[in-house]
N, C-alpha and C positions, 0 to 999 in steps of 0.2 A: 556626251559626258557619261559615262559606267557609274556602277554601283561604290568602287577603288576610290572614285575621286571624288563621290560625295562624302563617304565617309572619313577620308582626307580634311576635307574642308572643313567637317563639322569636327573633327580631333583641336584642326587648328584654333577654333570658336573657342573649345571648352579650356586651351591649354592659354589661348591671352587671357582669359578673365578666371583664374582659375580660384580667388577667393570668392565671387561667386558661385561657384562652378560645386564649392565645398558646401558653402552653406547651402547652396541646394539641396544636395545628396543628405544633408543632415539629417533633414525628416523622413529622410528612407531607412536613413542608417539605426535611429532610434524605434522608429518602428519598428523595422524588421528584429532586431533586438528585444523588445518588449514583447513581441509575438512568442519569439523564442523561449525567454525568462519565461511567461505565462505558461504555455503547453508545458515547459519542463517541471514546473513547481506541479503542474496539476498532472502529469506522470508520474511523477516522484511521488506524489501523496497514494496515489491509484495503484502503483506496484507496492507500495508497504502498506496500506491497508489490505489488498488482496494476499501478500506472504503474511499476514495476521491471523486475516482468517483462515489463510489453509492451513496453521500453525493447529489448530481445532480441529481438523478433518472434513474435507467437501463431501466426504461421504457419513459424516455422523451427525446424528442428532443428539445433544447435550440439555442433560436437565439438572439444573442447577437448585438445591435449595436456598430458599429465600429464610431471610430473618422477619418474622412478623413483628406488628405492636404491638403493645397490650390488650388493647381490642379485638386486633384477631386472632390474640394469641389465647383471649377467652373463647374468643369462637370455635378455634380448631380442638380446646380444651372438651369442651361440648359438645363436638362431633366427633371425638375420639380419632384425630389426624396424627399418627404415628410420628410425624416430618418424613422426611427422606431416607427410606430403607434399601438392604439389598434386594430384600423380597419384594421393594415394586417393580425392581430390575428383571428376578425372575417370574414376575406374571406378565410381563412384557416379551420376552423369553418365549414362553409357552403360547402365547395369543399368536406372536407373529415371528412363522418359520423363514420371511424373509432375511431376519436378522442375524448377522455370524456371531455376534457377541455384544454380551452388557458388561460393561468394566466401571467399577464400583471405584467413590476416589474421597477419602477422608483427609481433610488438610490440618495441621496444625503451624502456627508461627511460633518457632523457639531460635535457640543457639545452640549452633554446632561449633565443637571445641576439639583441637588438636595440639597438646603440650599449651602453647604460650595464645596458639592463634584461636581468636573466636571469631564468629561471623552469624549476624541473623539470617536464618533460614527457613523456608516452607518445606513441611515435612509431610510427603505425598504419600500417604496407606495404598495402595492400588492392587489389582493383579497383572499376571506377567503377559495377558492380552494388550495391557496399555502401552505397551513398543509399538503392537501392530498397528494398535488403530490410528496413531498417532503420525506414525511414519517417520517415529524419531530413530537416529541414528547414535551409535557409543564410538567414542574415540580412542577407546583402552575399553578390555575386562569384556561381562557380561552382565546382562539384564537377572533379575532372578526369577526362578521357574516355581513348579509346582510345589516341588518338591523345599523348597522354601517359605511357601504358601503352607502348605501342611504342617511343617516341624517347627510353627511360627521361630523363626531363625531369625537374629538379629544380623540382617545385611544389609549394604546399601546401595545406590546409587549416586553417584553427587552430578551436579551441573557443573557445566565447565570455570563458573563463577566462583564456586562455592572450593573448588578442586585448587582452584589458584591462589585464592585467600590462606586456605591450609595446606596444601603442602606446594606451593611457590612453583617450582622446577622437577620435584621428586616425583617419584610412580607411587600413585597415592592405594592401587591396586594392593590388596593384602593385606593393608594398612588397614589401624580401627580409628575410629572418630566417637567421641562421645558426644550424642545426640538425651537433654535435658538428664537423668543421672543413668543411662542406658550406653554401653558401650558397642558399635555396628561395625563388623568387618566390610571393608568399602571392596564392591566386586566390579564395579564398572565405574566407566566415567560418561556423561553425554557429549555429544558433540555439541559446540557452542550455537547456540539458536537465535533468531531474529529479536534483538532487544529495541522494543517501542519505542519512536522520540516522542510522539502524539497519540492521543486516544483516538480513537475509531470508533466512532455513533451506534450506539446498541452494542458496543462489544468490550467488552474487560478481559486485553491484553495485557499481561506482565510481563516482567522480567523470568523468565523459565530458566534463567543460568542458575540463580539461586537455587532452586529446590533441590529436596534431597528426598530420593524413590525406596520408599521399605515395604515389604512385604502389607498386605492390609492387616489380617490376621496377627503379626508381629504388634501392626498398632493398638489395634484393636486388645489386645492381653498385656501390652507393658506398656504402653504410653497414654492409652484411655484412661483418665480417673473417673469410676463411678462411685457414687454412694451404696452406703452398707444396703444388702439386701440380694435377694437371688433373680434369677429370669435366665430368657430362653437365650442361647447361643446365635451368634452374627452367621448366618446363614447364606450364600451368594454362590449363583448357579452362573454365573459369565459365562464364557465357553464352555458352557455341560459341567462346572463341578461346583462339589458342594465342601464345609468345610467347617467339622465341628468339633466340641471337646466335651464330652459328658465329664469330665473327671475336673474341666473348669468352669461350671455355668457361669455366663456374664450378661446383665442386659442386654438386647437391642442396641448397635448404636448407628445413631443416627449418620447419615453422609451427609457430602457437601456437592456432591457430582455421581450424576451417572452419565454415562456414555454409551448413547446404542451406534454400534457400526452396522452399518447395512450394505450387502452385496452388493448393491448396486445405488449410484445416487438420481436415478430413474426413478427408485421406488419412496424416494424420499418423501415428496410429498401425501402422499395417501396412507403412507407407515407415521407418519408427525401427527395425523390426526387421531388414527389407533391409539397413539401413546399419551396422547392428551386424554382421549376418554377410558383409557386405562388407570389414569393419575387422577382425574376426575373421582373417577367408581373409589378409589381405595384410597383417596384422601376425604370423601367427603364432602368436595366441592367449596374445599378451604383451597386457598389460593397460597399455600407453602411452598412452593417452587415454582419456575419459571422454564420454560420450554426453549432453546434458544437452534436456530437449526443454521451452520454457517451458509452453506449454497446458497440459500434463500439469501444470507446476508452478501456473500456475492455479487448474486443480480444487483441486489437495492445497491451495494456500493458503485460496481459500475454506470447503471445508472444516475446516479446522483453527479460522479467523475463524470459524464459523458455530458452533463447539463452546465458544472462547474466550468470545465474546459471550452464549452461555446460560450457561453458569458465572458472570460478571462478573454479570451481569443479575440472578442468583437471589441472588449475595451482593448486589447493592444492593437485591434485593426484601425480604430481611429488616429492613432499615431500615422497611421502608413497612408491612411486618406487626407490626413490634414499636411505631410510630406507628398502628396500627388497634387495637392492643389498648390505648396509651396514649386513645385516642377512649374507649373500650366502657368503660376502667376509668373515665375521668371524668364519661361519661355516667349510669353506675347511682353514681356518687356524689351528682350532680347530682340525679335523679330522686329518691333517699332524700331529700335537702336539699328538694328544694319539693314531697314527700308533700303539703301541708297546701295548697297551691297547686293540684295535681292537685286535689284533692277540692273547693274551691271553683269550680272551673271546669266542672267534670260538673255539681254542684251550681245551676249556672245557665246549662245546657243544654249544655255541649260533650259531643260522640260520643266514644268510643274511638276512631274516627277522627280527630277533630280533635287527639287529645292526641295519637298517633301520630304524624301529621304533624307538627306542632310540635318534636317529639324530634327526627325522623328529618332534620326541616330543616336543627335545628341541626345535629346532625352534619354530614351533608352538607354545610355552607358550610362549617364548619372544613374539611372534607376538601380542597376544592373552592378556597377560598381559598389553604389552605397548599399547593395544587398548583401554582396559579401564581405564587408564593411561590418556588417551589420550583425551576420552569422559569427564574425570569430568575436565583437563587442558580446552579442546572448549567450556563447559558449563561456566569456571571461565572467559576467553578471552572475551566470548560474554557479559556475565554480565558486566565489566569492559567498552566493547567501551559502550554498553546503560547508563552505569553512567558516563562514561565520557566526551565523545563524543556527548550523546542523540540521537543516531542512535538509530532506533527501530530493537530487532533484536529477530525470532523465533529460537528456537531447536527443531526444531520435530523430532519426532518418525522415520520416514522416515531416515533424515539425519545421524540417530545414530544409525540406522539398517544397513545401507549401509556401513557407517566410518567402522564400527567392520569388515563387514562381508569380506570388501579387505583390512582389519588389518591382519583378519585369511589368507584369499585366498592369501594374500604377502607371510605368514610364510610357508604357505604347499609347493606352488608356487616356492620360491627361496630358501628353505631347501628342496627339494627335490632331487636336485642334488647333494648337499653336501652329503645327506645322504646314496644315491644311488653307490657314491664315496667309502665313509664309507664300505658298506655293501660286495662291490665286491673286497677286495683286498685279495688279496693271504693270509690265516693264518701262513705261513709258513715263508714269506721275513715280514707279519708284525712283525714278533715275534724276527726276526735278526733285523730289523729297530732301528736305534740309530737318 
């Protein structure tokens, strides 16, 4: 008897009792599905937390100021901590020639108004480095330069959010926007950016559609309200320049972001420490900002994803072990049930090998069946949380390579004993068996 006609025999097995045959395959089929669902949910979080942080630059290290309390807001009172200046930008600058650029970024929240339409907005001070470092891209118009930077010029940028709230379908290029009672020629537009469904641990991602990019200098002279009194002019050496008005002196003012890009993110580590005890020395050892450096956040998130994803994975694996045992228990039920079968079939020449095979077939197509069973049920599951939930969730190739392949390795795995069962009983006591 061939290989053809065992597996004949065991077709016809699985096709008479074919409501068992279902519920067998069940707990393969939900298995392999929950494996699925898992990996996808924990892809899906790992690709949009990683497009987050590169949203920040894998090559820049970002220093944020921090709002203190009253206490340490006496403290830094006392040690004379400026907050967050240009000029820690440029002593950072000068200390380390590794760096191409420090891009200065003052934020205010108001409303941008267009005739009828208003819309709340974050209103970015920046220089015209913050395209590069950023690796944002415009969808209409252009970013603005120096030479806008100097003649502090009322222009702007809008995000694709803010672009669609006011002017709907129109080319919004050319166009002015009145930003708080300041009227801004709009010179570009962004292209629409990665908008968060969830937070990411250690990191504050927004919505970036919203903002709107003007000159720093522009903010710094029309939109800064300072109190009566004189001081030195906002100072910032970014990319090599500087950028001042003797004929307006205006306070210091403080920022909310600096940004060092670095040529390389090799040098990342050993330039994060320079900038710390650069910030250190010229703060005074008040803790008014915060150092945040994405790469590093990188690692830690993959990491964490790669720990999440085996935890997730081994509870969806018990599904797939407790459908291997639901196999193994129906198999040696099976086997007991056609004793009398077995022994007519040795009886008219099959080998312990043909009975084998035959078991171990069956099993295996259930396994084997209820895995791709199983693959298009995790494919419909996944689709289902991202429309209804709006969890962002992958299926890769990986996870649907793996599902099947201890779909099959369950069916060989726990019919193999059945089959082996099967294969060694007496022809003689099977064939008296009642």
């Amino acid at each position: 008897m061939n290989l053809d006609e065992s597996i004949r025999i065991g077709m016809t097995g699985i096709l008479l009792h074919r409501i068992r045959s279902v519920l067998t395959a069940l707990g393969i089929i939900f298995g392999v599905a929950a494996v699925i669902a898992m990996l996808s949910i924990g892809e899906g979080a790992r690709l949009e937390a990683l497009e987050q942080i590169r949203l920040m630059g894998v090559n820049n290290v970002i220093i944020k100021g921090k709002e203190l309390n009253p206490e340490s807001f006496d403290k830094a009172k006392a040690n004379f901590s400026p907050g967050l200046l240009a000029l820690d930008g440029d002593a950072i600058s000068e200390e380390c020639p590794e760096i191409d650029a420090v891009i200065p970024q003052w934020e205010k929240v108001t409303s941008a108004q267009r005739n009828a339409e208003k819309v709340e907005s974050k209103i970015i001070g920046t220089s015209p480095e913050f395209l590069n470092a950023y690796g944002y891209r415009l969808s209409a118009g252009r970013f603005f330069d120096r030479s806008h930077l100097l003649n502090q010029e009322n222009v702007c940028v809008l995000g694709s959010d803010v672009k669609d709230k006011l002017f709907h379908f129109e080319q919004p290029v050319g166009q002015s926007v009145k930003i708080d009672d300041q009227w801004f020629t709009v010179i570009g537009v962004m292209t629409s950016q990665l908008a968060p469904s969830k937070k990411v641990e250690n990191l504050d991602v927004r919505n970036l559609n919203v903002d709107i990019y003007i000159p720093l200098t522009t903010a710094q002279f029309k939109l800064v309200r300072y109190k009566a009194g004189g001081g030195a002019n906002v100072s910032f050496s970014g990319g090599g320049m500087r950028v001042s008005n003797s004929k307006n002196p205006r306070p210091k003012m403080e920022l909310d972001q600096l940004t060092v890009k670095l040529k390389s993110e090799e040098q990342i580590d050993g330039i994060t420490g320079v900038i710390q005890r650069i910030l250190a020395r010229r703060h005074f050892g008040v803790n008014d900002y915060e150092v945040v450096v994405p790469e590093a956040l990188v690692r830690q998130s993959q990491k964490t994803q790669q720990i999440f994803n085996v935890v997730m994975g081994a509870i969806a694996s018990i599904s797939l072990l407790v459908g291997g045992i639901g196999i193994m228990n129906i198999m040696l039920a099976s086997v007991l049930e056609r004793t009398k079968e077995i022994g007519i079939r040795r009886a008219v020449g099959a080998t312990q090998a043909d009975v084998l095979s035959q078991f171990l077939f069956e099993a295996l197509f259930l396994s084997v069946v209820g895995g791709v069973i199983g693959i298009v049920l995790g494919w419909l599951l996944t689709s289902g949380i991202t429309l209804y939930a709006g969890w962002r969730t992958v299926v890769s190739i990986p996870a649907v390579i793996l599902a099947f392949t201890v779909s099959a390795a369950v069916g060989v795995g726990f019919g193999y004993y059945p089959a082996k069962k099967a294969a060694a009983q007496n022809p003689i006591e099977s064939l008296h068996y009642e």
